[in-house]
Structures are given as C-alpha cells and as structure tokens.
DOKOL-617260 format. One record per residue: residue in one letter; x, z, y of N, C-alpha, C in turn. Coordinates in nm, 2 decimals. Layout:
# residues N
+----+--------+--------+--------+--------+--------+--------+--------+--------+--------+
! aa !    n_x !    n_z !    n_y !   ca_x !   ca_z !   ca_y !    c_x !    c_z !    c_y !
+----+--------+--------+--------+--------+--------+--------+--------+--------+--------+
!  A !      X !      Z !      Y !      X !      Z !      Y !      X !      Z !      Y !
...
+----+--------+--------+--------+--------+--------+--------+--------+--------+--------+
END
This chain:
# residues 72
+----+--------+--------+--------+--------+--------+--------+--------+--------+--------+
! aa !    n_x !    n_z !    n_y !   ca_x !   ca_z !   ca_y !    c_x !    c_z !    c_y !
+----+--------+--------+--------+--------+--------+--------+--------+--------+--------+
!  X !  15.98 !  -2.31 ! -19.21 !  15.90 !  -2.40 ! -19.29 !  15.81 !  -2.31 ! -19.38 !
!  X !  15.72 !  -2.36 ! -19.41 !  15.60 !  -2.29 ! -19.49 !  15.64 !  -2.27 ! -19.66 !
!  X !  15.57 !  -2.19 ! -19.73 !  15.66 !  -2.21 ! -19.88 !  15.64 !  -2.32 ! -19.96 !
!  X !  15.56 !  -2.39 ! -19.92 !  15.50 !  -2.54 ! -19.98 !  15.60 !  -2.62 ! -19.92 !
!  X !  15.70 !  -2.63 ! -19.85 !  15.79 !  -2.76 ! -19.77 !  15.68 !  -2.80 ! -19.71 !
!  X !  15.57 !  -2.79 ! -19.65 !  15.52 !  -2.85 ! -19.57 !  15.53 !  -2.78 ! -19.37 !
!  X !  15.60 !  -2.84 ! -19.32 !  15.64 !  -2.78 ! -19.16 !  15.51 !  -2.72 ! -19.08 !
!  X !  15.52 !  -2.67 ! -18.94 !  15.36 !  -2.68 ! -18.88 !  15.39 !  -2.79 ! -18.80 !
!  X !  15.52 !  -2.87 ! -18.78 !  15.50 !  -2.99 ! -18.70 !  15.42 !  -3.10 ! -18.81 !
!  X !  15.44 !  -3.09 ! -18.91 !  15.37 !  -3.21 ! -19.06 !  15.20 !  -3.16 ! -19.04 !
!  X !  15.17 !  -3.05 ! -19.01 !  15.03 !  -3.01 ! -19.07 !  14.96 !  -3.00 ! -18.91 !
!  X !  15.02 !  -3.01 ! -18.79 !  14.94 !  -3.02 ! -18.66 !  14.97 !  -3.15 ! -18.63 !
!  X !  15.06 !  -3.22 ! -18.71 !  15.04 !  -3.38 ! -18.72 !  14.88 !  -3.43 ! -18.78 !
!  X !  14.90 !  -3.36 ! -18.92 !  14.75 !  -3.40 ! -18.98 !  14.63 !  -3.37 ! -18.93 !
!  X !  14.64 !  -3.26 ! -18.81 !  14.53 !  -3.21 ! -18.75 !  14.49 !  -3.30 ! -18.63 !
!  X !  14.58 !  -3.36 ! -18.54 !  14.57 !  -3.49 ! -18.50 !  14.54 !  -3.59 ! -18.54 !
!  X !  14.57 !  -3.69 ! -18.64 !  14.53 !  -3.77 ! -18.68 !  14.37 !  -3.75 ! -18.76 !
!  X !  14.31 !  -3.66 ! -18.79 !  14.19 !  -3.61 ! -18.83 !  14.13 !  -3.60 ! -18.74 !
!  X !  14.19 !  -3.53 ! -18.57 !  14.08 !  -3.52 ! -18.51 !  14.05 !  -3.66 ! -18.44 !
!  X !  14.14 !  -3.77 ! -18.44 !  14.13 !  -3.87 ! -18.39 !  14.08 !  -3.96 ! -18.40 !
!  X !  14.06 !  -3.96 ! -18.52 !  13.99 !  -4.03 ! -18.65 !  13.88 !  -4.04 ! -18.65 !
!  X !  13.82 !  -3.88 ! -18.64 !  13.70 !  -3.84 ! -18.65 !  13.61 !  -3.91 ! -18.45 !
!  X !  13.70 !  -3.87 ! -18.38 !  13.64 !  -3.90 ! -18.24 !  13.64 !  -4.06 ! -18.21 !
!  X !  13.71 !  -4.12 ! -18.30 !  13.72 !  -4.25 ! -18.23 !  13.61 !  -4.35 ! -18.34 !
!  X !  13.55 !  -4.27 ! -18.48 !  13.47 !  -4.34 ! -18.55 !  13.36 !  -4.29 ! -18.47 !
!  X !  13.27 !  -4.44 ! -18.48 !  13.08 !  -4.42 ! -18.42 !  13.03 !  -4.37 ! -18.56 !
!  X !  13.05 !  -4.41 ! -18.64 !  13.01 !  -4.33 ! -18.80 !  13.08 !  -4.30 ! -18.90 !
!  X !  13.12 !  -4.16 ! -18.96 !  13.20 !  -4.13 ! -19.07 !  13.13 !  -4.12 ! -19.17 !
!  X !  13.21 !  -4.20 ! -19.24 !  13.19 !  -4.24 ! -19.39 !  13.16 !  -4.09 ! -19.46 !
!  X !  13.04 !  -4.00 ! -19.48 !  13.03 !  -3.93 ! -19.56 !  13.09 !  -3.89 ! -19.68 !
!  X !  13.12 !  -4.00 ! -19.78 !  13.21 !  -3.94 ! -19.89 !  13.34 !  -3.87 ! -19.82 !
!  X !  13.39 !  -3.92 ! -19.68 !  13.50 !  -3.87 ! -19.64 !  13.53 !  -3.77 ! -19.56 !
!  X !  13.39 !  -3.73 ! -19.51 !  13.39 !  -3.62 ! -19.43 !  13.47 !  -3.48 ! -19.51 !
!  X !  13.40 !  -3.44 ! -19.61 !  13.41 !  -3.34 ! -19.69 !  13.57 !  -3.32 ! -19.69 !
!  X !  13.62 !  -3.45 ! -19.78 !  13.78 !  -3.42 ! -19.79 !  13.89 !  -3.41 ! -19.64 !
!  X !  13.78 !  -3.42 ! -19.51 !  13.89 !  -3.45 ! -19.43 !  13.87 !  -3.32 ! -19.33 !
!  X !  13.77 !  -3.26 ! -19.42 !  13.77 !  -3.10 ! -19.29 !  13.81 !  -3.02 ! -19.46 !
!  X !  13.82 !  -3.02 ! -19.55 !  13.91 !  -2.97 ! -19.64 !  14.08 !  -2.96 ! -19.57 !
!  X !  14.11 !  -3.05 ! -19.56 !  14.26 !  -3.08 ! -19.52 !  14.27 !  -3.04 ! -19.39 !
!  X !  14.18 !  -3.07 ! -19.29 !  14.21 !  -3.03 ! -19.15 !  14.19 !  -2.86 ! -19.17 !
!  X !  14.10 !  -2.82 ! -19.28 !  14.12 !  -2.64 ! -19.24 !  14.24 !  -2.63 ! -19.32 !
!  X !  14.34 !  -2.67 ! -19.43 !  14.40 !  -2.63 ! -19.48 !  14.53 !  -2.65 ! -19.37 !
!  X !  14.57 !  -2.73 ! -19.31 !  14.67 !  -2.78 ! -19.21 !  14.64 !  -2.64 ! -19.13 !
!  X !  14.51 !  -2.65 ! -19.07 !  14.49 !  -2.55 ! -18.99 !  14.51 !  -2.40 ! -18.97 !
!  X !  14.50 !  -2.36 ! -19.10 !  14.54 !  -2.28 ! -19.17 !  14.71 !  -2.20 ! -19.16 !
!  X !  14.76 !  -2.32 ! -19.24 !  14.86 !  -2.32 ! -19.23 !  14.97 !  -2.30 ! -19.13 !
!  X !  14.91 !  -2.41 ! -18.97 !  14.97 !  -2.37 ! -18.90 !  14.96 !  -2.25 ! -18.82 !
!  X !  14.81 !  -2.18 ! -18.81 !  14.80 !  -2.06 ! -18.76 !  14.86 !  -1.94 ! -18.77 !
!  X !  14.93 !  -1.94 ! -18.96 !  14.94 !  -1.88 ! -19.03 !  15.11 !  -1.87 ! -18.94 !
!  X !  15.18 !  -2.01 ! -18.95 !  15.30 !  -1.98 ! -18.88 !  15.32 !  -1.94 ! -18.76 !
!  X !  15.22 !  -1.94 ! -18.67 !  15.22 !  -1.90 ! -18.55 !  15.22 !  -1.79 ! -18.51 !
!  X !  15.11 !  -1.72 ! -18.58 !  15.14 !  -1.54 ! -18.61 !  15.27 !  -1.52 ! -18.69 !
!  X !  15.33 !  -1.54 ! -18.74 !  15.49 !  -1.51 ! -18.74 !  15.57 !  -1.51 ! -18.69 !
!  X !  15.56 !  -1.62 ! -18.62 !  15.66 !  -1.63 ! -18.48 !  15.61 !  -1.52 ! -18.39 !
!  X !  15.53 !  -1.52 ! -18.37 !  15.44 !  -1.45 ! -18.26 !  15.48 !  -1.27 ! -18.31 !
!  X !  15.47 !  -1.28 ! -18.42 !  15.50 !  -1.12 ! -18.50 !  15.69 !  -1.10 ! -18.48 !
!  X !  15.75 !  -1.24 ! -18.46 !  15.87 !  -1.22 ! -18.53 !  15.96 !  -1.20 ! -18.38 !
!  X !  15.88 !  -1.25 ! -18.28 !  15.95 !  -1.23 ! -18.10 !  15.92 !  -1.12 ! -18.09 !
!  X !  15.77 !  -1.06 ! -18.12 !  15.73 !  -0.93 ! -18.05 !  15.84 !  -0.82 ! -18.10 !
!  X !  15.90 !  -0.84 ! -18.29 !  16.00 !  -0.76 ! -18.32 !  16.10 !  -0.74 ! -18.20 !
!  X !  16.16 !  -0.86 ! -18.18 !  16.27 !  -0.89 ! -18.16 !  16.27 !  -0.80 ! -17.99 !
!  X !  16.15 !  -0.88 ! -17.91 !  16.10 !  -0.82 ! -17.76 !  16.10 !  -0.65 ! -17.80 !
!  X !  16.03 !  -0.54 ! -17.91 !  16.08 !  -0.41 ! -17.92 !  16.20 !  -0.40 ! -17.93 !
!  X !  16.28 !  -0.46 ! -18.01 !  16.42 !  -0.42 ! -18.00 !  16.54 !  -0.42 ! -17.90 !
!  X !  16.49 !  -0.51 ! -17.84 !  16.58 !  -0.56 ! -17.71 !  16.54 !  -0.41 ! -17.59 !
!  X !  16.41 !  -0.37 ! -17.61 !  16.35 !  -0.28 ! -17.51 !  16.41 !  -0.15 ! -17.59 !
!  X !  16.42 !  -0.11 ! -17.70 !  16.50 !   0.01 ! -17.75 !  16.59 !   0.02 ! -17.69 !
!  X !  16.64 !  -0.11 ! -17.71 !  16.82 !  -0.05 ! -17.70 !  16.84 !  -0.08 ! -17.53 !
!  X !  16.77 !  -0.12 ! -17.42 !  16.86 !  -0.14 ! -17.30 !  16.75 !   0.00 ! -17.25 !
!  X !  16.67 !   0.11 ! -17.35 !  16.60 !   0.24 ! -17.25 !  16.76 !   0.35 ! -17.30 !
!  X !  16.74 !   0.39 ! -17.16 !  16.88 !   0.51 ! -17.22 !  16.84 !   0.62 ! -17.24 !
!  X !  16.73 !   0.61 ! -17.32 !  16.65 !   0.74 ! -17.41 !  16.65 !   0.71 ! -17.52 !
+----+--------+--------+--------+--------+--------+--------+--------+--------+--------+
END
C-alpha cells in the first residue's frame, strides 16, 4: 500500500472510472475537466510509482535467486 493508505487497486480504479467518464461524455463540463486530469495524473502517478517497486523489488529477488544457485 502506498504511504497515503491509498492501494494501486483504489487509484487504477479512479483511473477507470475517469477514463470512462471522459469517453462516454459527448461534452465535458469544463469546470470539470481540470479537476479530473488533476486526479487521474495523481492516481496515475501513484500507481506507476508502485509498479516500479514491484518491478525493482522481483528484479532483487530474480538477482538473488541467480547468486546463489551459480556455484561461483
């Protein structure tokens, strides 16, 4: 989980419902645009943010596993 208690399954929720929003309106309400690619880059953000972790935190794990079964 992120340090905010917010998950990347909560914030690629919000990035769905934004983009769905956005594709299924014939015209978006301009006062609302602004606030709703605010939040979709912050979600966005966010969840990218966790992905390169994971992504950082297997590659550890994938070195380590390869250290230890070379018998050098």
């Amino acid at each position: 989980m992120s340090s905010n208690g917010e998950s990347f399954k909560e914030n690629y929720q919000k990035l769905q419902e934004i983009a769905q929003k956005l594709s299924q309106s014939q015209e978006v309400d301009i006062d609302e645009l602004v606030p709703m690619v605010d939040e979709a880059t912050r979600a966005y953000n966010l969840c990218k943010s966790r992905i390169e972790a994971v992504e950082e935190a297997l590659n550890q794990r994938l070195e380590q596993d390869d250290d230890h079964d070379s018998p050098f």
